[in-house]
BAROVEX-394748 format. One record per residue: residue number from 0; residue in three letters; chain; x, y, z of N, C-alpha, C, CB in turn. Coordinates in pm, 1 decimal, decimal comma. Glycine has a CB too. Layout:
BEGIN
- NUM;ALA;A;X;Y;Z;X;Y;Z;X;Y;Z;X;Y;Z
...
//
This chain:
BEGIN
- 0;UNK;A;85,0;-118,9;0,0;0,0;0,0;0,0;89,0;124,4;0,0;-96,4;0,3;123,3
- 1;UNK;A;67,8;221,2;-86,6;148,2;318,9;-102,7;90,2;436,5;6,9;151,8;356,7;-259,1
- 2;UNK;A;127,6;520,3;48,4;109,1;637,6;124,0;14,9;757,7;67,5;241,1;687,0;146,0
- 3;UNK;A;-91,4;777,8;67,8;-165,6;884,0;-48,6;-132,1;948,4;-27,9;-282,4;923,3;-77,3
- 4;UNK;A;-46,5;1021,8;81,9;-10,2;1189,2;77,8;88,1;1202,7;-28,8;60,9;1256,7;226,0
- 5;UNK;A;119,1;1106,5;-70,0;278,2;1086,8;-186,1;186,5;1046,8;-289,9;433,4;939,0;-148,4
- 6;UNK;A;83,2;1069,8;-365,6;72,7;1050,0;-467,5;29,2;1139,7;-632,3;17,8;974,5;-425,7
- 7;UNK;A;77,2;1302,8;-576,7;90,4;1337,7;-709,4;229,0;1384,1;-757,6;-3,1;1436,0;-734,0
- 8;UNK;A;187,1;1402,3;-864,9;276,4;1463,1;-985,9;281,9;1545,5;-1063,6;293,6;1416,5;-1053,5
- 9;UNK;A;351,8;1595,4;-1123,5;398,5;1698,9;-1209,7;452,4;1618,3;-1362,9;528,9;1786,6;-1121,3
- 10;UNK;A;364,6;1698,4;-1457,7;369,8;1654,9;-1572,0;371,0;1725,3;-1700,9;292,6;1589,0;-1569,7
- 11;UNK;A;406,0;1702,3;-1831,3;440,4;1798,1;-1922,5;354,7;1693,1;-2018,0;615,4;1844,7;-1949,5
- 12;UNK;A;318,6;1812,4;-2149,3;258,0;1729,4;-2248,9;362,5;1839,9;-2362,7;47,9;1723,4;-2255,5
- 13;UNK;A;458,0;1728,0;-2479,1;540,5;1755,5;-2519,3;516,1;1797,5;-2704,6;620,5;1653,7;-2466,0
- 14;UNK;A;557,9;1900,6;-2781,4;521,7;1919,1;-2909,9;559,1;1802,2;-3001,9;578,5;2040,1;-2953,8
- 15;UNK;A;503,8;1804,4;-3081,3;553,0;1668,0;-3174,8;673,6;1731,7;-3271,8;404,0;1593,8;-3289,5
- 16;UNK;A;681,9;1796,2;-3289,3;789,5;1899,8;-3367,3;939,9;1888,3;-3312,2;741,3;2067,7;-3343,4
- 17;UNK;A;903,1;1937,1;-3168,8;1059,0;1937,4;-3130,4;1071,1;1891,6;-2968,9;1130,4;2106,5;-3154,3
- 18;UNK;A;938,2;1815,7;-2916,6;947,9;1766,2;-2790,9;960,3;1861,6;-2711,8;1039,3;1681,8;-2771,2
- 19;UNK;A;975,3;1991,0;-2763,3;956,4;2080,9;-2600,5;844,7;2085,5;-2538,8;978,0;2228,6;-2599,5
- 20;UNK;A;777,2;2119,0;-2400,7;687,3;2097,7;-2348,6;554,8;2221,4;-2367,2;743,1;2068,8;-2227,7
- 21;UNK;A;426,3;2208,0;-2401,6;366,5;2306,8;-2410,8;279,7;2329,1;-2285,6;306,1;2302,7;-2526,0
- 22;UNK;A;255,8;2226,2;-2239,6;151,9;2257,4;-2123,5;234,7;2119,7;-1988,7;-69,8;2211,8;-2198,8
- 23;UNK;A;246,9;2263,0;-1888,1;288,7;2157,8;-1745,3;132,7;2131,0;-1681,2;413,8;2257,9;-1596,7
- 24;UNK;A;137,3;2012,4;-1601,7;31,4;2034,2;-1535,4;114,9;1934,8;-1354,0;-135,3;1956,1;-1646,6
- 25;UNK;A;-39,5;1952,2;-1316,9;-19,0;1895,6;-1183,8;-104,1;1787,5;-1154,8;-35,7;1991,3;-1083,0
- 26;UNK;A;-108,2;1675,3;-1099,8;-214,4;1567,1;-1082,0;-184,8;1478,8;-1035,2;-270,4;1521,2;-1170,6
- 27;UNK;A;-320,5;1367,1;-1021,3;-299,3;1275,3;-948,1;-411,8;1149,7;-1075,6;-348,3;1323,4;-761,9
- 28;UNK;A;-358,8;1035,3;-952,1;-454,9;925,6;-1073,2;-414,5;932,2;-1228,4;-635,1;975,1;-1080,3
- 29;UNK;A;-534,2;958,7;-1293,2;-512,9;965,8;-1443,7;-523,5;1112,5;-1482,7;-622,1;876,5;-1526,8
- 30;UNK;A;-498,5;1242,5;-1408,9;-510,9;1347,1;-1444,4;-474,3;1325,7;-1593,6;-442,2;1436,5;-1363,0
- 31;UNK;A;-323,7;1325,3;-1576,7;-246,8;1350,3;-1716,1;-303,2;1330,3;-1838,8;-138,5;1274,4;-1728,1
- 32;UNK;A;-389,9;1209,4;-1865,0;-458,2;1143,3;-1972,6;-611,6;1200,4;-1982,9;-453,9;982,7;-1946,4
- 33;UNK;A;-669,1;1255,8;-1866,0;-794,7;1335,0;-1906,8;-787,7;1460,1;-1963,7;-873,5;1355,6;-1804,4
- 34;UNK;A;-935,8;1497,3;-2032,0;-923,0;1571,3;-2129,5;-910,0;1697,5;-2037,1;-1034,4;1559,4;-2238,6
- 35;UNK;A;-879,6;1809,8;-2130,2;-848,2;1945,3;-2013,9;-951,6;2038,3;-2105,9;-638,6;2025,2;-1996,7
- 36;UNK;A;-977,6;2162,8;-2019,7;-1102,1;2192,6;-2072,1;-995,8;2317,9;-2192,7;-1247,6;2261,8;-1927,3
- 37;UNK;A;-886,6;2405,1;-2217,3;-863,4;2434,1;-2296,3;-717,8;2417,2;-2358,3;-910,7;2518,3;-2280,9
- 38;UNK;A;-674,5;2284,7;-2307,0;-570,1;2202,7;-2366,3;-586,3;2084,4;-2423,5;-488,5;2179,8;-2289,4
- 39;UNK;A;-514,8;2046,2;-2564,4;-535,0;1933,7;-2617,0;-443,7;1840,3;-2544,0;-519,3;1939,8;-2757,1
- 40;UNK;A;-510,6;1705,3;-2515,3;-413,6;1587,8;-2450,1;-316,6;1541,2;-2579,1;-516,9;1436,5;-2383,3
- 41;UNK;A;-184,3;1497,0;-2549,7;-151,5;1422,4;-2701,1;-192,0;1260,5;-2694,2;34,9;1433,1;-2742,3
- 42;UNK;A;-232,8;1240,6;-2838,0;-272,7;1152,6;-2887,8;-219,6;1004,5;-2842,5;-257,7;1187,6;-3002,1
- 43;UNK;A;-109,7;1089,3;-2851,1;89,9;1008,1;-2891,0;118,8;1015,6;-2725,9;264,1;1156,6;-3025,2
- 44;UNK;A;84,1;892,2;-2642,0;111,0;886,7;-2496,9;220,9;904,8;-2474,6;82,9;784,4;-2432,8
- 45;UNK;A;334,6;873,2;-2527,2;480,7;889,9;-2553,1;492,9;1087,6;-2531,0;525,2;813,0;-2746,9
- 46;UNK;A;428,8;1164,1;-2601,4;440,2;1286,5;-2568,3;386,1;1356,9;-2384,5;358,4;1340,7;-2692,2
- 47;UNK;A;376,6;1245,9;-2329,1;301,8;1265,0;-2215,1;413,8;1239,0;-2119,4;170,8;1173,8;-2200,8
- 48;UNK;A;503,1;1318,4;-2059,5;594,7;1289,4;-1944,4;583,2;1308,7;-1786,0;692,6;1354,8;-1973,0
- 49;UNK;A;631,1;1234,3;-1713,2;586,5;1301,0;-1547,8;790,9;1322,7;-1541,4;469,0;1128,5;-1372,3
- 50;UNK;A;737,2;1464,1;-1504,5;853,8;1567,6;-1451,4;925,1;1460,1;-1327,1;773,1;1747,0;-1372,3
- 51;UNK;A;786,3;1456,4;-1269,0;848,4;1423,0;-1092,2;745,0;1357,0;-1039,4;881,9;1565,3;-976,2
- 52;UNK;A;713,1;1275,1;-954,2;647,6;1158,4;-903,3;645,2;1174,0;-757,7;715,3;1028,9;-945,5
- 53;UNK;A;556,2;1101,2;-686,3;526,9;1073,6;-547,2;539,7;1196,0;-466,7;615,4;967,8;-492,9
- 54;UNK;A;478,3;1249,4;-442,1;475,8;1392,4;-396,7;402,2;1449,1;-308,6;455,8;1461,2;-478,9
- 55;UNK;A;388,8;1487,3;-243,0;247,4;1543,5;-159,1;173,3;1682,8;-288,4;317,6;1642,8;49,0
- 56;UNK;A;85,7;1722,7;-237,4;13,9;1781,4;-310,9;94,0;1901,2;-312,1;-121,1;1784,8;-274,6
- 57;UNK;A;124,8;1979,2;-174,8;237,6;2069,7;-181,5;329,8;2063,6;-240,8;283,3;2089,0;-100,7
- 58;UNK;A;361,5;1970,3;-218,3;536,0;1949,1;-343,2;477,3;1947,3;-451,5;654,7;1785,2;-346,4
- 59;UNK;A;354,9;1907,0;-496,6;330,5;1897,4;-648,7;315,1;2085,1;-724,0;154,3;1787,6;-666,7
- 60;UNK;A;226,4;2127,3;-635,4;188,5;2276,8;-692,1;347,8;2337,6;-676,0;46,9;2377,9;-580,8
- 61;UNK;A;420,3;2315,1;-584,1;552,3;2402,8;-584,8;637,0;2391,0;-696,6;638,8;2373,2;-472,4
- 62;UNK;A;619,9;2248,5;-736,6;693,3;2232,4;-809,4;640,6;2269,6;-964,3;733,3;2114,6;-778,0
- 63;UNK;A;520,5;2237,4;-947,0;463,7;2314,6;-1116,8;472,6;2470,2;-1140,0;283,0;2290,8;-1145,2
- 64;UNK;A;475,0;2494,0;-1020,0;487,0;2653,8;-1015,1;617,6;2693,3;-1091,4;495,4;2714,2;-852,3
- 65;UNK;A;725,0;2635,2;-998,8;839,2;2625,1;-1078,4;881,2;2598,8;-1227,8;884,9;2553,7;-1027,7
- 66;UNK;A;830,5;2491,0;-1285,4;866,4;2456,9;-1388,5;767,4;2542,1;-1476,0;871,8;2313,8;-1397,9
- 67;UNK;A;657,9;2621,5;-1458,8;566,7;2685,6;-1571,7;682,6;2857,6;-1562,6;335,8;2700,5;-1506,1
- 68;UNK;A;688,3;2845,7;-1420,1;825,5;2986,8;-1448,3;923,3;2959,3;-1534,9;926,2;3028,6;-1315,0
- 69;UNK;A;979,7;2851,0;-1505,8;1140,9;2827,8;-1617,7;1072,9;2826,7;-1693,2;1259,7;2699,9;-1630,3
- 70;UNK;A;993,5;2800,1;-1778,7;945,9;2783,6;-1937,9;886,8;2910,8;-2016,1;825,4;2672,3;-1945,1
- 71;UNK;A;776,6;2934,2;-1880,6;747,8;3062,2;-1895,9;628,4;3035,1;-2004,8;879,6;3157,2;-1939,3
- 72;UNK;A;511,7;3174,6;-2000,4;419,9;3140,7;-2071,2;396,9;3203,6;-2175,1;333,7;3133,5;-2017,2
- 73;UNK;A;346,7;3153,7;-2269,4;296,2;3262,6;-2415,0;229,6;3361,6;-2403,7;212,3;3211,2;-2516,9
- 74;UNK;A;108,6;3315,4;-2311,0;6,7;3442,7;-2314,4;61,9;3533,6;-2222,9;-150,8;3412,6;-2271,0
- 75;UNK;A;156,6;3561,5;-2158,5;269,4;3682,9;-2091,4;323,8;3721,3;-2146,3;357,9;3673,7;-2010,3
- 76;UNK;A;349,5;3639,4;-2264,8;489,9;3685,6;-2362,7;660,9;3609,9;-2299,9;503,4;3901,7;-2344,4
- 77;UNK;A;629,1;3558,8;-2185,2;737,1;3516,3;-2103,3;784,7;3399,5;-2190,6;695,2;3477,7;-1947,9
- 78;UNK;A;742,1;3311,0;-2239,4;830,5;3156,7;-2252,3;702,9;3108,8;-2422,4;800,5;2997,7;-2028,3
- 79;UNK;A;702,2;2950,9;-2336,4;661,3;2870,0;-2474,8;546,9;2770,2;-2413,0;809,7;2771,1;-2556,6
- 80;UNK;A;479,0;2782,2;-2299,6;395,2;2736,0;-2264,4;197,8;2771,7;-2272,7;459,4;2735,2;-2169,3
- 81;UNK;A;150,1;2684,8;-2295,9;-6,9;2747,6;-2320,1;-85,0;2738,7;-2177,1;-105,0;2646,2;-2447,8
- 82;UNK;A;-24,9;2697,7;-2086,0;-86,5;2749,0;-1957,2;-159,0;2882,5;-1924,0;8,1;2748,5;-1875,7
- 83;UNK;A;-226,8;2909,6;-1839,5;-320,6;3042,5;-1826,5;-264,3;3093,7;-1731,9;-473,7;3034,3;-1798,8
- 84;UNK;A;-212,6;3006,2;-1611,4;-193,0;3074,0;-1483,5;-87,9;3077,5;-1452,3;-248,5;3035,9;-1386,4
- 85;UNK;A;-29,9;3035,9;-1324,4;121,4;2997,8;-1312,9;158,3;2888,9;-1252,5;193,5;3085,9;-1251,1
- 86;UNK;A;19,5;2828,6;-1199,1;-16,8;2681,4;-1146,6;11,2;2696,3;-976,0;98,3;2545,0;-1229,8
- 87;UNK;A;6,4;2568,2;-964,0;-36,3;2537,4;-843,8;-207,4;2513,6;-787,5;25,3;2638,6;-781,2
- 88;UNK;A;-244,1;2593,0;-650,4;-372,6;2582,8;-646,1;-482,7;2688,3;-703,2;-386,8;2565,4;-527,3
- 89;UNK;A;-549,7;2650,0;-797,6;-653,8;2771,2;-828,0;-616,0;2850,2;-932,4;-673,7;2867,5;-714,2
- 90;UNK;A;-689,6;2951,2;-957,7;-629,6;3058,2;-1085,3;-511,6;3150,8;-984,9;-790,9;3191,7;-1170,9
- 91;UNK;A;-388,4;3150,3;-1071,6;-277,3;3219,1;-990,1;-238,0;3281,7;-1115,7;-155,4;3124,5;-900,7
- 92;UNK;A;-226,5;3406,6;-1106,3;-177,6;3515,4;-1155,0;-235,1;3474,1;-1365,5;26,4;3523,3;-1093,6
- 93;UNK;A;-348,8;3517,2;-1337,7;-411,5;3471,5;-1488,4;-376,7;3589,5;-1559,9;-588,7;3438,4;-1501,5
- 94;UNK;A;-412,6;3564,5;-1734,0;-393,6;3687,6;-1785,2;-520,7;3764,3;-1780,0;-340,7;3678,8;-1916,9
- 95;UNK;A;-524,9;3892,6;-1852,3;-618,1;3957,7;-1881,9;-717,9;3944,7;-1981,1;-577,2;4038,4;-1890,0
- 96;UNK;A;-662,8;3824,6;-2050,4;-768,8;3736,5;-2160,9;-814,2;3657,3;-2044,6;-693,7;3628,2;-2312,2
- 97;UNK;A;-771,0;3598,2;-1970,9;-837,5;3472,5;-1873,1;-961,5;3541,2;-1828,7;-736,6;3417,3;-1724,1
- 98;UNK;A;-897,2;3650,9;-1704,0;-992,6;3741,5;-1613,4;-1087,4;3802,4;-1686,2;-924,9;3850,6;-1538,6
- 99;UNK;A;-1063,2;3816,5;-1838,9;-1202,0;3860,1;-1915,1;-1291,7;3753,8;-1930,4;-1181,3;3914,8;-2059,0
- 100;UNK;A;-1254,3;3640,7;-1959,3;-1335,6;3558,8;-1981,7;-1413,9;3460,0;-1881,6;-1278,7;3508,0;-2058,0
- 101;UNK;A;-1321,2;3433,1;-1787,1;-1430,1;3432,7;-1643,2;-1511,0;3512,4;-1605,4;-1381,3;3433,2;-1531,2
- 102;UNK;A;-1478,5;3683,5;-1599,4;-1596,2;3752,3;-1581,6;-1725,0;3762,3;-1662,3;-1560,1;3854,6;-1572,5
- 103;UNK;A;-1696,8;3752,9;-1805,8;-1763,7;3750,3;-1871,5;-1881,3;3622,5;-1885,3;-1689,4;3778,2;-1949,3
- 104;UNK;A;-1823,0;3484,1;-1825,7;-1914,1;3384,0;-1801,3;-1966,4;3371,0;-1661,8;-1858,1;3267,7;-1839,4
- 105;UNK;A;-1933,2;3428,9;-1560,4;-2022,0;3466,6;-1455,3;-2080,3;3613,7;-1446,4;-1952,9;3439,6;-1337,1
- 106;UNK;A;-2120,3;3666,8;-1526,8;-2174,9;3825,1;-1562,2;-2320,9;3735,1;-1529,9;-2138,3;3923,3;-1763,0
- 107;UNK;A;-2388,6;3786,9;-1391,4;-2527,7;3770,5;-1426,7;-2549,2;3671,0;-1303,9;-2562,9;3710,9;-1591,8
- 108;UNK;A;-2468,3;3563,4;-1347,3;-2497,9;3441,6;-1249,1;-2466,1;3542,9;-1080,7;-2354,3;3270,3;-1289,4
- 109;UNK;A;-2571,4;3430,0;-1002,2;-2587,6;3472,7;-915,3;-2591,5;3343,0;-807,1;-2687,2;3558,9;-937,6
- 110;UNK;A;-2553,0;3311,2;-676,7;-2531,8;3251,7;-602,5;-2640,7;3164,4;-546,0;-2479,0;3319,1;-542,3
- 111;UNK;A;-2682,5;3054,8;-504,3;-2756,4;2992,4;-512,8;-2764,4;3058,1;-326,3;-2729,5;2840,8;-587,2
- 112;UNK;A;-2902,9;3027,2;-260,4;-2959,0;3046,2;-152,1;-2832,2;2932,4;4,6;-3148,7;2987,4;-198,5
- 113;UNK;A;-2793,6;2817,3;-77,3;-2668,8;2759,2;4,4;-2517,4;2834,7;-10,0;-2648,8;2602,9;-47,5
- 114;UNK;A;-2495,0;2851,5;-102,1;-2392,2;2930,4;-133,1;-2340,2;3045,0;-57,1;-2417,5;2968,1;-236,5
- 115;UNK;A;-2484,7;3114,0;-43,1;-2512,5;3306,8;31,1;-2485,2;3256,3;154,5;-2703,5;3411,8;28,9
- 116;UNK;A;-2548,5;3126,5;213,3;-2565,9;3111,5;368,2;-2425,1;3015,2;415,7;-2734,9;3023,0;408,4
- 117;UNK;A;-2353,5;2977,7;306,5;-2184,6;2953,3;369,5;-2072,7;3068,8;386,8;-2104,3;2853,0;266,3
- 118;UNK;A;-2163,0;3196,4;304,5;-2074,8;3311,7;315,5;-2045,7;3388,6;453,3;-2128,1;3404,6;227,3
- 119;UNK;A;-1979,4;3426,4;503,1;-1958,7;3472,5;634,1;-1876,2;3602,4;649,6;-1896,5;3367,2;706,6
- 120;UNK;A;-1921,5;3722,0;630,7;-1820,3;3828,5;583,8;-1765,7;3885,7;691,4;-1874,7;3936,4;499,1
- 121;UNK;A;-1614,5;3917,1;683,1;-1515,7;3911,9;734,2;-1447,3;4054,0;700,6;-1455,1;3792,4;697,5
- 122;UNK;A;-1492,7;4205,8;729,2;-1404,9;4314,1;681,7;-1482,0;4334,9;547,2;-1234,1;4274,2;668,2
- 123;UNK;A;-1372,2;4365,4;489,8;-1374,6;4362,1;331,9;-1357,3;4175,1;283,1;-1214,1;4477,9;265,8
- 124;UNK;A;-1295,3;4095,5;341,2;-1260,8;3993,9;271,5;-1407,4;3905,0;292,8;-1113,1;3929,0;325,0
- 125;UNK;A;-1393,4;3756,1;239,1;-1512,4;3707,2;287,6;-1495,7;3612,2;267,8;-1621,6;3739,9;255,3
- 126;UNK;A;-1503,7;3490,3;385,4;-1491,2;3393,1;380,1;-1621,5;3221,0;371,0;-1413,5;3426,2;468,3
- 127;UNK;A;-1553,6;3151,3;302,6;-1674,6;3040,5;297,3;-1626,6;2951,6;311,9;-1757,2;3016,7;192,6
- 128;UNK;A;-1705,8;2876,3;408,6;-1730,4;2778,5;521,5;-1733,2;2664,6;411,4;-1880,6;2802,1;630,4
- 129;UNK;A;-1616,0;2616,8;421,5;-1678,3;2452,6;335,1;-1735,3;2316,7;404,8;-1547,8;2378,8;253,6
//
């Protein structure tokens, strides 16, 4: 029996052109091989590498964090990667195409009656009770 706190990873999906990596990701299980909602998986499993293995979840985001910096991203202009954020947990430092387009698909929507009543406001910040 393996230890679950040790079980993700850090992973690259590689160009067919010249094997450099276009998209890092982070995961566990079969992340790597599921579909992503605006990245293509490669076809070619062989283009599918794990960076680094057995990990706690912390070590996993630290370390993707890392490796989407060295590469660096397109939509910054920084590197050669199609990532949005800079990884790890959640949207981290998105672009201004991202943040348009999230706002633009929650324009309107509005919080369901459970949602309002996990909210608990705190100052200006506001926190929810999971």
């Amino acid at each position: 029996m393996t230890n679950d706190i040790y079980r993700y990873y850090v992973y690259a999906y590689l160009r067919k052109s010249d094997r450099t990596p276009y998209y890092i990701g982070k995961g566990c299980d079969d992340r790597a091989y599921a579909k992503h909602k605006h990245i293509s998986v490669p076809k070619d499993k062989s283009k599918i590498v794990f960076l680094e293995t057995n990990l706690s979840n912390i070590g996993a985001c630290a370390l993707e964090r890392r490796y989407i910096h060295w590469y660096g991203r397109k939509d910054l202009g920084t590197g050669i990667l199609l990532n949005r954020t800079d990884g790890g947990e959640g949207v981290v430092n998105a672009s201004p195409e991202t943040r348009a387009k999230i706002s633009a698909a929650n324009k309107g929507k509005k919080d369901s009656p459970e949602t309002r009543a996990k909210k608990v406001p705190l100052g200006k910040a506001t926190i929810i009770l999971i």
